[in-house]
N, C-alpha and C positions, 0 to 999 in steps of 0.2 A: 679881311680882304687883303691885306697886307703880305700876308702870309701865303694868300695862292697868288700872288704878283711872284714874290721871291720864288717859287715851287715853280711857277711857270716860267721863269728866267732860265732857271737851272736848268731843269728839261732842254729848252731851245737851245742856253749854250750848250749839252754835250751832244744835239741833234746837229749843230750848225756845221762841226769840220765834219762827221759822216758827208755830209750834204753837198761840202764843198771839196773836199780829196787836197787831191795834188793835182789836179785836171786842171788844163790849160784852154783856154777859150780863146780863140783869135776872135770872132767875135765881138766880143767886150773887151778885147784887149786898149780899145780906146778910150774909152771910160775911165783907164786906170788902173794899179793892181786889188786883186781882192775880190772882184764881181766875177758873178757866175752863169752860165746862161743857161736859163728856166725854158725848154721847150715847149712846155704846156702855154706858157703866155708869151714866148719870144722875144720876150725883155732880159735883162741884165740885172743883177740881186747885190746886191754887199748889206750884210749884216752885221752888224759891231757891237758891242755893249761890256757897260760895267758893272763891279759889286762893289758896296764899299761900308764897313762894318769902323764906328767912331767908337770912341770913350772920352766920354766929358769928366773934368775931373775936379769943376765947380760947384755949385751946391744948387743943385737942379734935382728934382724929384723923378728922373729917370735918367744917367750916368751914361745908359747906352743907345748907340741911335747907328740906325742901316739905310744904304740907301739905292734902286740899282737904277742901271739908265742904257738904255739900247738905243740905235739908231738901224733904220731901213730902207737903204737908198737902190731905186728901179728905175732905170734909164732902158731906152730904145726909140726906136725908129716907127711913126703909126703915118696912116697916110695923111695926115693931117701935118706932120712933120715931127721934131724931136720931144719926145715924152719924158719929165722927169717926176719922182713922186719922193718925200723924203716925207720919215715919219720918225720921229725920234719922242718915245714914251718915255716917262723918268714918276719914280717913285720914290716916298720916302720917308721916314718914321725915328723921329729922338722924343 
């Protein structure tokens, strides 16, 4: 399971700048830099994550350990008033 986490990070991140360019959102420019705005839902995106690959160098019965961590922040405006949604998944294996 571990391993389609990692496969599926890697995917996203080399999908993530296709997705976000060099384009400029006035828009979401309020939110901050880095958000992008998602037509389909009319919300604001920013996508971030890590990789992070140890080596332990004590006397532990597996020396190596990975670990990766993304965050998923959606901001806008619903009639109900300001929407935010943050989702930050984190995995990890020594």
């Amino acid at each position: 399971m571990f391993r389609s986490i990692l496969v599926a990070a890697a995917a996203f991140a080399c999908a993530v700048p296709a997705f976000a360019g060099s384009k400029n959102f006035p828009q979401c420019s309020q939110y901050g830099e880095g958000f992008v705005y998602s037509p389909d839902t009319g919300m604001c995106i920013k996508v971030s994550g890590e990789f992070r690959a140890d080596y332990n160098f004590g006397k532990t019965n597996s020396p190596f350990g990975s670990s990766v961590a993304g965050t998923a922040d959606v901001r806008g405006d619903t009639g109900f008033g300001p929407f935010r949604a943050v989702v930050e998944p984190r995995a990890s294996k020594y």
